[in-house]
C-alpha positions, 0 to 999 in steps of 0.5 A: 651400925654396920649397913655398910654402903657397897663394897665398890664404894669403900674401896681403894686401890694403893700402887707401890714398887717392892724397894730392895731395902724391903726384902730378905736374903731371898730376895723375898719381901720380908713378911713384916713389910706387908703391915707397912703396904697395909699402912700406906694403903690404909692411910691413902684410902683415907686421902682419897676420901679428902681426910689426912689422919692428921686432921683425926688427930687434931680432932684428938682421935686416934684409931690405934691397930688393936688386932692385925690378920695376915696371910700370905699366899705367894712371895713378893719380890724386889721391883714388882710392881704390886697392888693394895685393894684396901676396903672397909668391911665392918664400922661400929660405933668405936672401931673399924675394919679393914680388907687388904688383898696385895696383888701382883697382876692377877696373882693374890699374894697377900690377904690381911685385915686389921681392926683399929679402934677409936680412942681419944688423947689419954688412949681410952675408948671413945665413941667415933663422931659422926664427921669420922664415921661418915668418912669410913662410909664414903666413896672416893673425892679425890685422886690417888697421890702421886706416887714416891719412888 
């Protein structure tokens, strides 16, 4: 099930300003943050597809992060303006991948990849439906939200 369509289609890119409250004593973001980046551009990869989670929700899906990689290259700090390239890599019949890179213009500061997995109300697995796996496979309808400062 993972004949994926092409990179460039299941690809988004989220845009976010490092607020002060998100870095460390350093001046540093603290590295917990980078799963709230991947969130927000996770969940803006799917608004970009015309779906809020919400609606997965009511449908009584749930797509829980059951396994999360970070890397960090280089240090985020208070005001940059950073970038969260969000791709869908791998889709089985009961999870999903995702790729994150953070970027600060050119520079990579971040990878991570999460693995979410398709449950239902009672928290048990459960084959994703076809309406849900369509979504995780297709291009951009939409624009990008307004940002919030």
């Amino acid at each position: 099930m993972n004949d994926l369509p092409s990179t460039e289609v299941l690809t988004s890119t989220h845009r976010l300003r490092v607020r002060f409250c998100e870095t460390d004593m350093m001046g540093i973001v603290h590295h917990a943050n980078y799963l709230v980046y991947c969130e927000a551009a996770r969940v803006e990869w799917l608004l970009r597809r015309g779906v809020s989670y919400d609606a997965f929700t009511k449908m009584g899906i749930h797509l829980p992060v059951v396994d999360v990689r970070l890397r960090y290259r280089l240090p985020a700090r208070f005001e940059d303006d950073l970038r969260v390239v969000t791709t869908v890599t791998e889709l089985t019949r009961v999870s999903v991948r995702f790729r994150y890179l953070v970027t600060r213009g050119e520079a990579l500061l971040c990878e991570a990849e999460t693995l979410l997995a398709c449950v239902g109300d009672d928290l048990r697995p459960k084959r994703m439906p076809p309406e849900i796996t369509r979504v995780f496979r297709s291009a951009e309808v939409a624009a990008a939200p307004a940002r919030t400062e």
